[in-house]
TIMI-2910 file (N, C-alpha, C, CB; in pm, 1 decimal, decimal comma, always signed):
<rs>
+----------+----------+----------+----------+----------+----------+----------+----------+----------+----------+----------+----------+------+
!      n_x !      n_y !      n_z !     ca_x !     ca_y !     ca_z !      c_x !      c_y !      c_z !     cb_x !     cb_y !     cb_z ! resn !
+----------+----------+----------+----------+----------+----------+----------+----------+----------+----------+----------+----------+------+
!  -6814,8 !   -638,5 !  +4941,0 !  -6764,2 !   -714,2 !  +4828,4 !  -6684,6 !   -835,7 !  +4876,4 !  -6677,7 !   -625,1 !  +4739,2 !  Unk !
!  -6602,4 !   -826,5 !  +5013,4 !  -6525,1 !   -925,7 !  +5055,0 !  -6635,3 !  -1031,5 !  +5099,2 !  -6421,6 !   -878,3 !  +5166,1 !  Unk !
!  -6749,6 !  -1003,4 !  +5150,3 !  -6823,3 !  -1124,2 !  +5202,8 !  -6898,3 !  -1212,5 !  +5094,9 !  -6927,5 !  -1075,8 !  +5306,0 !  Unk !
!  -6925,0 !  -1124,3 !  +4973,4 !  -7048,1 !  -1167,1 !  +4853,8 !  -7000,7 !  -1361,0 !  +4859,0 !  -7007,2 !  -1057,4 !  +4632,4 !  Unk !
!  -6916,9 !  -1387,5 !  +4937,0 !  -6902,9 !  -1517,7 !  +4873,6 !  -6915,8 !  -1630,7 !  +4958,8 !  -6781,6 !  -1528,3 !  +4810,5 !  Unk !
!  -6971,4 !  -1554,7 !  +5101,6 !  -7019,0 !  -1640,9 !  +5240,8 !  -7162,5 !  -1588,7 !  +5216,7 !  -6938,2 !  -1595,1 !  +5419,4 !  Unk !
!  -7225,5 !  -1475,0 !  +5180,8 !  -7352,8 !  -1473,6 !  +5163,3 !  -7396,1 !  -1542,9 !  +5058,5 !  -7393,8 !  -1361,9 !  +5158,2 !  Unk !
!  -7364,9 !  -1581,9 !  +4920,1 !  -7382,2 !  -1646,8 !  +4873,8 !  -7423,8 !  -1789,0 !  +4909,4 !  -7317,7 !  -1621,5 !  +4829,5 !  Unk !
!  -7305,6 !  -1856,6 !  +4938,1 !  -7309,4 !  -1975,3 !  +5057,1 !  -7408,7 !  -2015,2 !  +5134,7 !  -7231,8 !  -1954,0 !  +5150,7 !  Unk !
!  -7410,8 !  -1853,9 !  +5214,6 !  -7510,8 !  -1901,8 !  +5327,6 !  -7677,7 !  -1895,7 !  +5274,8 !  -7488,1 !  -1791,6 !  +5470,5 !  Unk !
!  -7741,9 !  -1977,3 !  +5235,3 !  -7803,6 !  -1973,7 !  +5181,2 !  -7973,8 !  -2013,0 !  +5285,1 !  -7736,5 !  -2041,4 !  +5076,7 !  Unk !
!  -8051,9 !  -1983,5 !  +5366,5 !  -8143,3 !  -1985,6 !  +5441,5 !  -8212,9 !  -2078,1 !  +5412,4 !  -8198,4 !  -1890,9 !  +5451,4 !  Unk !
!  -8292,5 !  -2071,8 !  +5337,0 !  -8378,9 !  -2139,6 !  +5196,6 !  -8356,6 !  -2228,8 !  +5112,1 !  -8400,4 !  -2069,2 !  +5108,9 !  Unk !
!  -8378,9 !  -2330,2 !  +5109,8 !  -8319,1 !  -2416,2 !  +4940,4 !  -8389,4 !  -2360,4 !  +4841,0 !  -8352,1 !  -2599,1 !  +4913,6 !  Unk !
!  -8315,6 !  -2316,7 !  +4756,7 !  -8396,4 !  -2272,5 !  +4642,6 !  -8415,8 !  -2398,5 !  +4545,7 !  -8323,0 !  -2146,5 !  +4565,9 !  Unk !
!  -8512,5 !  -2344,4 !  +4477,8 !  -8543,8 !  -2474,6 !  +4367,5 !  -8478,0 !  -2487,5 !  +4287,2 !  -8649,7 !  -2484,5 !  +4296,0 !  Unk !
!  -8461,0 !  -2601,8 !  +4198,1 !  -8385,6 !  -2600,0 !  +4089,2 !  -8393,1 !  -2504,1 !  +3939,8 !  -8398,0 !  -2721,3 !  +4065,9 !  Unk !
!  -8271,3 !  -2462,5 !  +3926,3 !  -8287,1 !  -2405,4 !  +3850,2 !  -8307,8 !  -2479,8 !  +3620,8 !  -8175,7 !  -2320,9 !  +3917,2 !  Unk !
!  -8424,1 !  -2410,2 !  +3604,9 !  -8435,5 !  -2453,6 !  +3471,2 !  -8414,5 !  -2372,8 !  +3356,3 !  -8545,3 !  -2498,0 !  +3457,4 !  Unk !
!  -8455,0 !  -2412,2 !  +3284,8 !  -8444,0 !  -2310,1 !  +3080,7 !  -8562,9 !  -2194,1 !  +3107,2 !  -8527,2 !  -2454,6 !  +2872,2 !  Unk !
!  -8700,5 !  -2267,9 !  +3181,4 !  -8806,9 !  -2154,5 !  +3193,3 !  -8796,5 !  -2072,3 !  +3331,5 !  -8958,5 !  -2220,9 !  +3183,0 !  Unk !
!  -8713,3 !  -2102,0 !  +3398,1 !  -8701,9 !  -2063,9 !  +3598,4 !  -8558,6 !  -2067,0 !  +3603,4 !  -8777,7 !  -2207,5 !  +3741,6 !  Unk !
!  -8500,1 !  -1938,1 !  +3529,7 !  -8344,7 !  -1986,1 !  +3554,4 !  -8362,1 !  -1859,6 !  +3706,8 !  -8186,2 !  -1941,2 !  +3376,4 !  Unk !
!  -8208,2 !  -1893,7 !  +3767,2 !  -8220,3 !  -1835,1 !  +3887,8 !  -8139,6 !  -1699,7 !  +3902,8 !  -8180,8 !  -1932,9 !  +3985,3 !  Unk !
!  -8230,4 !  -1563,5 !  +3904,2 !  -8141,1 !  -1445,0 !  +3905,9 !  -8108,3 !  -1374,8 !  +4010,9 !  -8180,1 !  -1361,3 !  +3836,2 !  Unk !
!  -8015,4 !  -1326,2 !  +4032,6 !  -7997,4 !  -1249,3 !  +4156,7 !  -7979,3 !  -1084,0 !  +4137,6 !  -7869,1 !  -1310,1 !  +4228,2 !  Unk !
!  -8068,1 !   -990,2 !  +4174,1 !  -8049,4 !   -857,6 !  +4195,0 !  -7936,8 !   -809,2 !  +4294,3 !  -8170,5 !   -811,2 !  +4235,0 !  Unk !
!  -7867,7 !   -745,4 !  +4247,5 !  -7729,5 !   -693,1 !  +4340,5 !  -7778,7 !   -507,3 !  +4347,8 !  -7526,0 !   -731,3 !  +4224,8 !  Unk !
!  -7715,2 !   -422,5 !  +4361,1 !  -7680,3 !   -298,8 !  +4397,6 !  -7526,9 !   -282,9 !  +4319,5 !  -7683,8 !   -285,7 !  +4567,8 !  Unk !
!  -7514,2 !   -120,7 !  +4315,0 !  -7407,4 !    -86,0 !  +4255,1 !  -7246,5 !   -162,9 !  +4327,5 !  -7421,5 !    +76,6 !  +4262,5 !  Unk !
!  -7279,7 !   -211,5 !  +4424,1 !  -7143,2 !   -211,6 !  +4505,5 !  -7083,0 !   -363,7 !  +4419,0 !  -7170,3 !   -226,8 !  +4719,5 !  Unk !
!  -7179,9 !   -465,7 !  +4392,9 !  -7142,8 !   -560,6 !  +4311,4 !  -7105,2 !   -550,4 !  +4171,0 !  -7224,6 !   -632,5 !  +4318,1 !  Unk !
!  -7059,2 !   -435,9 !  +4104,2 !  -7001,4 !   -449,5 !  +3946,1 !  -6891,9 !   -493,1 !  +3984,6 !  -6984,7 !   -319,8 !  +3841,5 !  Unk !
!  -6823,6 !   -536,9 !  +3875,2 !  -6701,8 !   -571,7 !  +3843,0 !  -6721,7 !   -748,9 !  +3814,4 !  -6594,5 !   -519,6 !  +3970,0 !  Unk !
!  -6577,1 !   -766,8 !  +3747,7 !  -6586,5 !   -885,9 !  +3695,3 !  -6605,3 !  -1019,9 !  +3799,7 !  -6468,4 !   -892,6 !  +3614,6 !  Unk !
!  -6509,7 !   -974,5 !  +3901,1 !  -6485,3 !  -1040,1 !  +4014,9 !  -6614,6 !  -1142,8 !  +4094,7 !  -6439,1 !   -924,8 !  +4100,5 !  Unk !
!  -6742,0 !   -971,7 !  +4111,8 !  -6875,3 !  -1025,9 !  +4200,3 !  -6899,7 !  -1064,6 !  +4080,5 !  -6995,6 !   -930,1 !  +4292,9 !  Unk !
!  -6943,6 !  -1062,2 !  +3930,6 !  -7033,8 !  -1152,0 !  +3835,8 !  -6973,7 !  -1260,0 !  +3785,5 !  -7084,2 !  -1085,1 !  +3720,9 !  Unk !
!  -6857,1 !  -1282,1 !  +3818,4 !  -6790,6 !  -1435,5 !  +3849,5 !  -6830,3 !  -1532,3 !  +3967,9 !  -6643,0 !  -1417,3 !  +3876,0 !  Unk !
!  -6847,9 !  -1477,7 !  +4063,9 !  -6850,3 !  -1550,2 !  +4180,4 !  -7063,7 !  -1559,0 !  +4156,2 !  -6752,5 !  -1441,5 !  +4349,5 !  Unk !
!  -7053,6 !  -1468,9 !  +4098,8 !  -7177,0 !  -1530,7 !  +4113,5 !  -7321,2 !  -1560,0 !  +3987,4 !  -7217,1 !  -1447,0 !  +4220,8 !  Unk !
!  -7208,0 !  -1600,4 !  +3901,2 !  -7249,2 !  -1698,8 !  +3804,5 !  -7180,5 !  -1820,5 !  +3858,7 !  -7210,0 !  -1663,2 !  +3651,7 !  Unk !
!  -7076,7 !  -1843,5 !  +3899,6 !  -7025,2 !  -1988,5 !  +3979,6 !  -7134,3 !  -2053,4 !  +4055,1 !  -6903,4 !  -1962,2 !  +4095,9 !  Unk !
!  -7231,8 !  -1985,3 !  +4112,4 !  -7321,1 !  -2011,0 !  +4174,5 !  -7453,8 !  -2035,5 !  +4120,6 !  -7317,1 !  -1936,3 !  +4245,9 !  Unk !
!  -7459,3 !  -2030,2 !  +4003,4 !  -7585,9 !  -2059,2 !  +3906,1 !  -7689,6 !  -1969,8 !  +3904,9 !  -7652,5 !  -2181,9 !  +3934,9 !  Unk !
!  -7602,0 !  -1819,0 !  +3961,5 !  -7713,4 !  -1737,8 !  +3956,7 !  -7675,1 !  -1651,8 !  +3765,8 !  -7709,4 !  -1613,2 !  +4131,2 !  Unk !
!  -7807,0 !  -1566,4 !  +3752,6 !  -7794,0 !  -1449,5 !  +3672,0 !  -7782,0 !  -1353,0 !  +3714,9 !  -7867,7 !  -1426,5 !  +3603,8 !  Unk !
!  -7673,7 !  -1236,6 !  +3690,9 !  -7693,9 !  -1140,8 !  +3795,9 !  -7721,7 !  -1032,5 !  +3695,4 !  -7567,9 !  -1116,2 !  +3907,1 !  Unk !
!  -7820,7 !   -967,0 !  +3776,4 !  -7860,8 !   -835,7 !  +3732,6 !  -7844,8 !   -731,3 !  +3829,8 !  -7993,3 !   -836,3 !  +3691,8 !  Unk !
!  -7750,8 !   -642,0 !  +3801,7 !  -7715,3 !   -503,9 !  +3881,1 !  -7737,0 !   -409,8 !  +3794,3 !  -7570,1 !   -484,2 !  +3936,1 !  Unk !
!  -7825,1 !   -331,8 !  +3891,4 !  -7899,9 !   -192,3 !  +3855,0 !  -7860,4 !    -56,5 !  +3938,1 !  -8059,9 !   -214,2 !  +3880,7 !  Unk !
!  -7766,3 !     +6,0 !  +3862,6 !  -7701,1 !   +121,2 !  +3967,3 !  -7848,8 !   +239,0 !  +4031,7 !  -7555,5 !   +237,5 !  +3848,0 !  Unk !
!  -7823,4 !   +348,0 !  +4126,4 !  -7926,6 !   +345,1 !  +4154,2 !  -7976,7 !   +467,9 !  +4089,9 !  -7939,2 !   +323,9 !  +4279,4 !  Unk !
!  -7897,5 !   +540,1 !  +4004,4 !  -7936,5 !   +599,9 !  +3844,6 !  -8072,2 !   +560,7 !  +3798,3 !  -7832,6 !   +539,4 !  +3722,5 !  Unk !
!  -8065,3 !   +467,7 !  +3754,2 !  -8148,0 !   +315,8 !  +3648,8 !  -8278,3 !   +338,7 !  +3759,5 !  -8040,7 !    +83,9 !  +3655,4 !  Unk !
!  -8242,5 !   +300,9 !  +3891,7 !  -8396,1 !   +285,2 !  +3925,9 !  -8428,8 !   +388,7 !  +3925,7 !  -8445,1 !   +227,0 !  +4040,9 !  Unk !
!  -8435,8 !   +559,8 !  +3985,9 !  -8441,6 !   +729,6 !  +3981,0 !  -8495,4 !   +677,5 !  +3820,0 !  -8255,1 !   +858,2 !  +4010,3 !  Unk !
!  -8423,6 !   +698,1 !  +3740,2 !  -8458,9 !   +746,8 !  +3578,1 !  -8593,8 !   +617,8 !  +3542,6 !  -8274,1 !   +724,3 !  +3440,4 !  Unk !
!  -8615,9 !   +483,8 !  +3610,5 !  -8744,0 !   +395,7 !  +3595,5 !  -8868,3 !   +448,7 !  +3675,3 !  -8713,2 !   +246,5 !  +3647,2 !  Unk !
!  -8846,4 !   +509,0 !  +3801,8 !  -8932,6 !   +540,4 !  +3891,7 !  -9016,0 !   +711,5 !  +3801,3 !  -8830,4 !   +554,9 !  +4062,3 !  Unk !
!  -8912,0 !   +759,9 !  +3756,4 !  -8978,2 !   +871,2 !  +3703,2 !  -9059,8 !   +862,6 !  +3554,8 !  -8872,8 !   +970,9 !  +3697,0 !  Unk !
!  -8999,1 !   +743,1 !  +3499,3 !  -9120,4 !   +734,9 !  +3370,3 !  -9219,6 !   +618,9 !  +3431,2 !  -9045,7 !   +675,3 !  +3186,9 !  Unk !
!  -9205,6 !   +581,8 !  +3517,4 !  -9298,1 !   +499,3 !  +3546,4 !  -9335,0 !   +489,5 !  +3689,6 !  -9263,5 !   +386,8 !  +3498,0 !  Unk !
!  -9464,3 !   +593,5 !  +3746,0 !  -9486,4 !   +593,2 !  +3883,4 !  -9509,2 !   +439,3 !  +3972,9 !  -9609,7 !   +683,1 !  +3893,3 !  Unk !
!  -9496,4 !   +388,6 !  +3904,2 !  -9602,8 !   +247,7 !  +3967,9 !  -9427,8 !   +140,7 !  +3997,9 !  -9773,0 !   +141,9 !  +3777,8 !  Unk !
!  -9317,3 !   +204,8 !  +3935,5 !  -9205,4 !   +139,6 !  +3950,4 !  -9173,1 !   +102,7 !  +4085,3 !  -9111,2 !   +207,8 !  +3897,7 !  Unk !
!  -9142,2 !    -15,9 !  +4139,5 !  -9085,3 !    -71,0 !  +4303,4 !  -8935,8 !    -87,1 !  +4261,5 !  -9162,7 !   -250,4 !  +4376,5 !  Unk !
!  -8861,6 !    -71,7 !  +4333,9 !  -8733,5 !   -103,0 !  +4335,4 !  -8743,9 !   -259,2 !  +4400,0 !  -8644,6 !    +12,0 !  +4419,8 !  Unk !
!  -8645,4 !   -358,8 !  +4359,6 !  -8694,7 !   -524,0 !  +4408,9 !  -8585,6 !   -504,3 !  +4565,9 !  -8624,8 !   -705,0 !  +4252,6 !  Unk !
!  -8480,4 !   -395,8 !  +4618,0 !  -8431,0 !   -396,8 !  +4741,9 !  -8488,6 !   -330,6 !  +4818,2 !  -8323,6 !   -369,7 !  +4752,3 !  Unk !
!  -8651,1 !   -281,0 !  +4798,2 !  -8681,4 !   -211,5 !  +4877,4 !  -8710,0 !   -342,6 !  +5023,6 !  -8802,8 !   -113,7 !  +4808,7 !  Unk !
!  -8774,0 !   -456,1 !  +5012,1 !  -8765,2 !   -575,2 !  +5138,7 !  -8666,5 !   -513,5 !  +5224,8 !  -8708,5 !   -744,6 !  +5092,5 !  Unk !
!  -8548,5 !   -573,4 !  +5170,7 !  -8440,4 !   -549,5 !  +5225,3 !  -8451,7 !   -437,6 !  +5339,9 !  -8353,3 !   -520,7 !  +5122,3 !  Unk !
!  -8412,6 !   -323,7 !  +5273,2 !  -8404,4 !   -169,5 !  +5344,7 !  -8501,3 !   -168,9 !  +5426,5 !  -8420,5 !    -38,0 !  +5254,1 !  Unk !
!  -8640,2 !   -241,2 !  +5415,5 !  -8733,0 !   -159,4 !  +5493,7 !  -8720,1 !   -266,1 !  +5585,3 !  -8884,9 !   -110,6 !  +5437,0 !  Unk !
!  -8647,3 !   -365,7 !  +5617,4 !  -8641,8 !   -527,1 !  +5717,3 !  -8588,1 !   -413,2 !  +5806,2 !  -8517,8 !   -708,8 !  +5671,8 !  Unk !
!  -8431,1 !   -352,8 !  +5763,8 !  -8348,7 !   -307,8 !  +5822,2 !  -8379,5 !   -146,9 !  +5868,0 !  -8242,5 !   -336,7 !  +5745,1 !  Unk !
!  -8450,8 !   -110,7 !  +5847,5 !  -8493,1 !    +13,3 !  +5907,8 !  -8622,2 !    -34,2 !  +6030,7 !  -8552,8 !   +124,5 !  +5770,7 !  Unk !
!  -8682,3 !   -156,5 !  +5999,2 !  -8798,3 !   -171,5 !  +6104,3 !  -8706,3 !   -196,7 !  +6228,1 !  -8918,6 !   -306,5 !  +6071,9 !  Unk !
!  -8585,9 !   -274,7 !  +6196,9 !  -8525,4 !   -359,3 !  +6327,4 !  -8427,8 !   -282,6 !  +6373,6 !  -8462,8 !   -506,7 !  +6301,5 !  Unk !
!  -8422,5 !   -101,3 !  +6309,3 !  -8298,7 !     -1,5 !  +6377,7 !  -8412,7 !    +59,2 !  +6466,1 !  -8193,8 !   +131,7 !  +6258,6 !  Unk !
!  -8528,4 !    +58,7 !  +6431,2 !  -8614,2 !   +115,0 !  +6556,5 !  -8622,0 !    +51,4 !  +6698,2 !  -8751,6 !   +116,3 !  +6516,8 !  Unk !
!  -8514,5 !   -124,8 !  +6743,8 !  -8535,3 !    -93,6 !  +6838,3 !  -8409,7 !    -81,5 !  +6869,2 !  -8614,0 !   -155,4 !  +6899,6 !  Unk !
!  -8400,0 !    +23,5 !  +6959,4 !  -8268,1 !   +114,4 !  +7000,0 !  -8191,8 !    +15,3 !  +7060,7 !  -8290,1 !   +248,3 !  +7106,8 !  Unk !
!  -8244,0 !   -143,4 !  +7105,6 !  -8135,4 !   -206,2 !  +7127,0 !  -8084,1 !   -299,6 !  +7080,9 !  -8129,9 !   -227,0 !  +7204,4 !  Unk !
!  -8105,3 !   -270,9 !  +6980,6 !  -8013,2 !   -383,7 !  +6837,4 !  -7967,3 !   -289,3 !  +6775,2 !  -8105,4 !   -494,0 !  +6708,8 !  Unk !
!  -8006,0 !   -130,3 !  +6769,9 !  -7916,8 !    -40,2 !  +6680,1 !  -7772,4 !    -62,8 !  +6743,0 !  -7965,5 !   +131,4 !  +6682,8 !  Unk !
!  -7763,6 !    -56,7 !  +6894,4 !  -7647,5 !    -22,0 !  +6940,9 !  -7661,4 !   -189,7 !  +7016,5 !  -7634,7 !   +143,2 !  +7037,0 !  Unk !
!  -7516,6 !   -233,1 !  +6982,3 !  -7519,7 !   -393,1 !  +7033,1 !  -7510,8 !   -361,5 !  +7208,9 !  -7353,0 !   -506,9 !  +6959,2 !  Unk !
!  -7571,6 !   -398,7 !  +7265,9 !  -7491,3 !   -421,3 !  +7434,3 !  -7453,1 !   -535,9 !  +7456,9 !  -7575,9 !   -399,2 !  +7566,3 !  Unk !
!  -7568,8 !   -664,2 !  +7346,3 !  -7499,6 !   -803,1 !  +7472,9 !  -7415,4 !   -832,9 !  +7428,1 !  -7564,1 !   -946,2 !  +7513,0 !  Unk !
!  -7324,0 !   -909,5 !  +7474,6 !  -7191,6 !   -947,7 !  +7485,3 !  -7218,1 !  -1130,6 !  +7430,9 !  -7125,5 !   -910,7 !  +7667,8 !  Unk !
!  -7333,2 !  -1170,9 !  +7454,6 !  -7319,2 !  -1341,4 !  +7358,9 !  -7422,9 !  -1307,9 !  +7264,3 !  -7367,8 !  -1522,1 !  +7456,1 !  Unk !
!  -7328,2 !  -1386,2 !  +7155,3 !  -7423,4 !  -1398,2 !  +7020,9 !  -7555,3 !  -1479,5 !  +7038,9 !  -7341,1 !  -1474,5 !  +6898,9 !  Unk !
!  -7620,7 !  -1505,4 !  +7130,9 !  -7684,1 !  -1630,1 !  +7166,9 !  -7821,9 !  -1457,6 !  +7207,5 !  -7579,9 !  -1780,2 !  +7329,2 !  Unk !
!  -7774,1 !  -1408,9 !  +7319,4 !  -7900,1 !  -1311,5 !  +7349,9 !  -7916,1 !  -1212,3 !  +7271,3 !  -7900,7 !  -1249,2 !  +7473,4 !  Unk !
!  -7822,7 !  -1155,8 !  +7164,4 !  -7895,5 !  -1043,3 !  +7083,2 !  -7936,4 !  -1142,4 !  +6961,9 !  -7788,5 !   -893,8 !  +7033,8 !  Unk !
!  -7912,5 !  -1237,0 !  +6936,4 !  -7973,5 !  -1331,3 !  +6786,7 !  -8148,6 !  -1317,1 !  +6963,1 !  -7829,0 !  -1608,0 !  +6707,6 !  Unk !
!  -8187,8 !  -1375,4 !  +7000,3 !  -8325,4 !  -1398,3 !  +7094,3 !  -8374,0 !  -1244,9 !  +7069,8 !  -8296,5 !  -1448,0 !  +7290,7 !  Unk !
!  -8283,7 !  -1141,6 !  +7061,4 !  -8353,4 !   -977,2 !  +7084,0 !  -8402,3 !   -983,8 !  +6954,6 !  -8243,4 !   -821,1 !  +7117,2 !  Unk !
!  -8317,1 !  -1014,0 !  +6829,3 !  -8301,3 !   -976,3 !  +6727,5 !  -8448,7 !  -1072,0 !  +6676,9 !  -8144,7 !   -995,3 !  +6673,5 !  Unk !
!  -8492,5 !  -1172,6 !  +6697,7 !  -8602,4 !  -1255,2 !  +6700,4 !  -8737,0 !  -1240,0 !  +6797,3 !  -8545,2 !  -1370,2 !  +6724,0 !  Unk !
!  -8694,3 !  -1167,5 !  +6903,8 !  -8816,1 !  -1116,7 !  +6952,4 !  -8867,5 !   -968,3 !  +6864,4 !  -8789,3 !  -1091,1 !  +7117,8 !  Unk !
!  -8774,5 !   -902,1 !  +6788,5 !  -8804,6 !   -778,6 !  +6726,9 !  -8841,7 !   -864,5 !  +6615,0 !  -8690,2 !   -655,8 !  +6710,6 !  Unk !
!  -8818,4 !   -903,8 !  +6548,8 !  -8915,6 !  -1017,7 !  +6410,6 !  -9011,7 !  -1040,7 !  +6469,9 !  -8861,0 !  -1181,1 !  +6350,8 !  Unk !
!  -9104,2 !  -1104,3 !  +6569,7 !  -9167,0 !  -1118,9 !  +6583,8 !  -9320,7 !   -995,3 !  +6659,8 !  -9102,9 !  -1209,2 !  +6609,1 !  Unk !
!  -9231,2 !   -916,4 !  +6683,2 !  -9330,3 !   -778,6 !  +6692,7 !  -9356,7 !   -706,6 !  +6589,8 !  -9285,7 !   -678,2 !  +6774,2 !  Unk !
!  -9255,2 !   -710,5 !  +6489,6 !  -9311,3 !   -646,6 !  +6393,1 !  -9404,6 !   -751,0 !  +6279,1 !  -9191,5 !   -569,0 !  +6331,0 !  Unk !
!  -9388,3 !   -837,5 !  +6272,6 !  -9498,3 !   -919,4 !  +6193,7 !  -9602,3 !   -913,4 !  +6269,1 !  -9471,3 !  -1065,3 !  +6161,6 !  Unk !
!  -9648,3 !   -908,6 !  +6480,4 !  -9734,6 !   -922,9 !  +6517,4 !  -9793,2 !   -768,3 !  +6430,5 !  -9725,9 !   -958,4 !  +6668,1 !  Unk !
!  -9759,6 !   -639,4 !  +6445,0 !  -9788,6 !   -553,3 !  +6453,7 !  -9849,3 !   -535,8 !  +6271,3 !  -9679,9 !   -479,9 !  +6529,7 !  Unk !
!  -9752,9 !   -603,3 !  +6205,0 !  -9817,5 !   -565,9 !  +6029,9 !  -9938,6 !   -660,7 !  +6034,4 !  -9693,1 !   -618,7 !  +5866,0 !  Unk !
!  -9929,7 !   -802,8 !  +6110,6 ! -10053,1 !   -888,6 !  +6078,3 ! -10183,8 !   -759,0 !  +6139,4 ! -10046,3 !  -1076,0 !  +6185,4 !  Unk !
! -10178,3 !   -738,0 !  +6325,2 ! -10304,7 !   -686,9 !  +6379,4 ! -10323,9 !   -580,0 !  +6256,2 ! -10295,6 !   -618,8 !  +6549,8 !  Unk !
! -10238,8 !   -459,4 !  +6207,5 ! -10313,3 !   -373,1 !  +6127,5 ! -10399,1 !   -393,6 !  +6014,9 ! -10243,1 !   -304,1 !  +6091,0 !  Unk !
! -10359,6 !   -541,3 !  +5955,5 ! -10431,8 !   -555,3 !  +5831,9 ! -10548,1 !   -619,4 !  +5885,2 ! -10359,3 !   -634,8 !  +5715,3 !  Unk !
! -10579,0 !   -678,4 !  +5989,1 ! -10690,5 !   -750,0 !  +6054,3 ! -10747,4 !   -628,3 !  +6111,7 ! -10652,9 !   -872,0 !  +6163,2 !  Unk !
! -10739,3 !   -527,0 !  +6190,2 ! -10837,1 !   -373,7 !  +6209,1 ! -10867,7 !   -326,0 !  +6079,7 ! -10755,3 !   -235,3 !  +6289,6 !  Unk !
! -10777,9 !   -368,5 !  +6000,0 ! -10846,2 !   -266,8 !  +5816,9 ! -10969,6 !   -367,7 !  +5761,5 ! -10677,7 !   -264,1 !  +5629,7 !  Unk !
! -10951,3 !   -515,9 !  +5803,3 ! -11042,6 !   -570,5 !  +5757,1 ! -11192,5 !   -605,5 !  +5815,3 ! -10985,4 !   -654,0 !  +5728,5 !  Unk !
! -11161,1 !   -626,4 !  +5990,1 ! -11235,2 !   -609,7 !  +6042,0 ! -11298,2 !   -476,3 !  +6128,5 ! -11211,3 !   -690,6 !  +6076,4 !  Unk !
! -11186,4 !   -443,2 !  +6108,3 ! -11252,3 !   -276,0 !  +6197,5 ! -11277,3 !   -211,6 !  +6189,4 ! -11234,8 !   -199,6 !  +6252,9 !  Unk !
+----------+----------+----------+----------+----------+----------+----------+----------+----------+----------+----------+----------+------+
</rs>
């Protein structure tokens, strides 16, 4: 909750402008209620929609076909705890585990691209 307002900030991407037909929403998790996070981030021109994780359980069960929209997220961060050396930090400059942390991005996209290319060609 103390950071929601440097992640905000830090923003990767320019997002597009926001309009009347494309306004811009942001999905949070339970940890963002309160007045505080949907202040800070309507300041930011977002809409926020927080869905405790009740709401998704009670959507997923009337509706099998339901995705939760943080599943990205979780599953980024579970691909990149598999390699045992970014679970546990060793290097000491931010400079060689950001290179580890980018050589593991890049094995796992090699590895999701080759499988869908053996399903298609193989």
């Amino acid at each position: 909750m103390k950071s929601l307002p440097d992640v905000l900030d830090a923003i990767v991407i320019p997002r597009p402008p926001a309009t009347e037909e494309a306004p811009q929403n942001l999905c949070t998790d339970a940890s963002y209620v309160g007045e505080t996070a949907k202040s800070q981030i309507e300041a930011r021109g977002y809409i926020p929609h927080v869905c405790p994780r009740e709401e998704e359980i009670n959507a997923k069960a009337k509706n099998p076909g339901y995705k939760p929209r943080r599943w990205v997220v979780e599953a980024c961060h579970s691909w990149l705890n598999r390699f045992r050396k970014l679970l546990v930090r060793y290097e000491k400059t931010h400079r060689s585990y950001m290179a580890l942390v980018m050589i593991a991005s890049a094995m796992i996209a090699f590895r999701k691209i080759s499988g869908k290319i053996n399903i298609i060609y193989g």
